[in-house]
matplotlib code that plots the C-alpha trace (Angstrom):
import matplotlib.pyplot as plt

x = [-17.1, -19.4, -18.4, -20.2, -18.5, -17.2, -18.3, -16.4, -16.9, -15.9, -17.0, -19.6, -19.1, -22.6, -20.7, -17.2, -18.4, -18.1, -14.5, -13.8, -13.6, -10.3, -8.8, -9.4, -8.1, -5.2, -4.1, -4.7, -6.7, -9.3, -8.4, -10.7, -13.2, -12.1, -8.8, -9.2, -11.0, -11.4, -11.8, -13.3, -14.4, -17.7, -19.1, -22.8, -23.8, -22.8, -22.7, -19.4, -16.0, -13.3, -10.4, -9.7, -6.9, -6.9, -6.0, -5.5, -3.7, -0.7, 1.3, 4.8, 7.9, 9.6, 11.4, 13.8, 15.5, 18.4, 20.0, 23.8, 24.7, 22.7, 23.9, 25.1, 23.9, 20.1, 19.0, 16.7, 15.6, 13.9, 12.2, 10.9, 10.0, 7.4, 5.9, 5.8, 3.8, 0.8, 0.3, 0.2, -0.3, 2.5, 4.8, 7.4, 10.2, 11.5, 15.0, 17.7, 20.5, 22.9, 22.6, 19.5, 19.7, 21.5, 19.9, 16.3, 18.7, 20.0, 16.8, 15.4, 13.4, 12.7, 13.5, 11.3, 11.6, 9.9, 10.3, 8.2, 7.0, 4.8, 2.0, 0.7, -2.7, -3.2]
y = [-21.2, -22.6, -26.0, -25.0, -24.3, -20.1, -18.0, -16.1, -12.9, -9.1, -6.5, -4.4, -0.8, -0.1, -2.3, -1.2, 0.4, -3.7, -3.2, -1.0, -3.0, -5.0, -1.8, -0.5, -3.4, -3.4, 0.7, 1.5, 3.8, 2.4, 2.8, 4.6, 2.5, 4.3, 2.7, -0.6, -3.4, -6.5, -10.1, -11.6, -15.1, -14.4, -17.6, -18.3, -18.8, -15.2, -13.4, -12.1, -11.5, -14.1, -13.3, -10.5, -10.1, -6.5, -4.9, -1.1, 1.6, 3.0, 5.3, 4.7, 7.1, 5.4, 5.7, 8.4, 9.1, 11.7, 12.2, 11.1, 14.6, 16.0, 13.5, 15.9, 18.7, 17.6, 17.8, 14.5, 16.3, 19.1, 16.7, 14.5, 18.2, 18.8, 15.0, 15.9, 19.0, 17.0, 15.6, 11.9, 10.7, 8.3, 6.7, 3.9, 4.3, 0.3, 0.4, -2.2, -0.7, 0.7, 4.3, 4.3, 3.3, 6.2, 8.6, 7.6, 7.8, 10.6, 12.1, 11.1, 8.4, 5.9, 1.6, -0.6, -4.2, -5.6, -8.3, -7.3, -10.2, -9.9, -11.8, -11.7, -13.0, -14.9]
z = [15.6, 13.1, 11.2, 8.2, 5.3, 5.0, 3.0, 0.3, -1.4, -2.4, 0.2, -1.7, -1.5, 0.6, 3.6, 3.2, 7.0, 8.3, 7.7, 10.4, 13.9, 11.8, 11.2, 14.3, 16.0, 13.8, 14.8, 10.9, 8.9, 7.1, 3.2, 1.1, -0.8, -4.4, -3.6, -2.3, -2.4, 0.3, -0.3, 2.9, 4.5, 6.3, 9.2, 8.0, 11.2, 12.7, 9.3, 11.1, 8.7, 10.0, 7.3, 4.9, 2.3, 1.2, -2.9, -2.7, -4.1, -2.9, -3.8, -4.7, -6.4, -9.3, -11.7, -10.8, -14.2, -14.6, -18.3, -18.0, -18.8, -16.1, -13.3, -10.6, -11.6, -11.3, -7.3, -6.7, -3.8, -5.5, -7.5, -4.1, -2.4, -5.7, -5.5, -1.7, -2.6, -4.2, -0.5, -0.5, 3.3, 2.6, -0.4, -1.5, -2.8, -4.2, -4.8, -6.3, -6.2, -4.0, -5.4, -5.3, -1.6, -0.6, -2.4, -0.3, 3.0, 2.1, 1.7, 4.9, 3.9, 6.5, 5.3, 6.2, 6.8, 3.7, 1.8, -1.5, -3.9, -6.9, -8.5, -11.9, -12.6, -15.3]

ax = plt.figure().add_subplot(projection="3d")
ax.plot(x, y, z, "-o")
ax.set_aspect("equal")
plt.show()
């Protein structure tokens, strides 16, 4: 471990590939450079990445919107079956309610155990 001070930087597209070994290491896929990006610590001394925060895209299903004269008559899961059709590898659904809730449960989705926060840059 070197005591000089880390490097910080943005992984440039032509070495998105030096990103791999983590993933691997991790069992996940490597995201796809038009999606993500990587902000990484690098140790001068071995040039090696020792910390990565990773930005991408994913995919997420909101809103669901129904007009109040069509609640019950409109079948979510018809609409989830075409988003399913355009063949993302894998979405969110963020709920805050307890309809909401049921209506993911009910449609097989699987809850996770996330917390989810946000940040807004300034």
């Amino acid at each position: 471990m070197s005591e000089q001070p880390l490097k910080y930087g943005i992984v440039p597209v032509e070495q998105w590939h030096h990103l791999e070994p983590i993933f691997e290491s991790q069992g996940a896929p490597l995201p796809d450079v038009n999606m993500a990006t990587a902000a990484i610590a690098v140790d001068p001394e071995t040039e090696g990445i020792v910390g990565m925060l990773m930005l991408q895209v994913v995919y997420h299903s909101e809103p669901l919107w129904i007009a109040p004269e069509y609640r019950g008559r409109v079948d979510f899961r018809r609409l989830l079956e075409l988003i399913d059709k355009l063949n993302p590898e894998t979405y969110y659904v963020f709920s805050r309610n307890e309809t909401t809730q049921g209506m993911a449960k009910l449609a097989g989705l699987e809850q996770l155990d996330y917390v989810v926060y946000r940040k807004k840059p300034q």
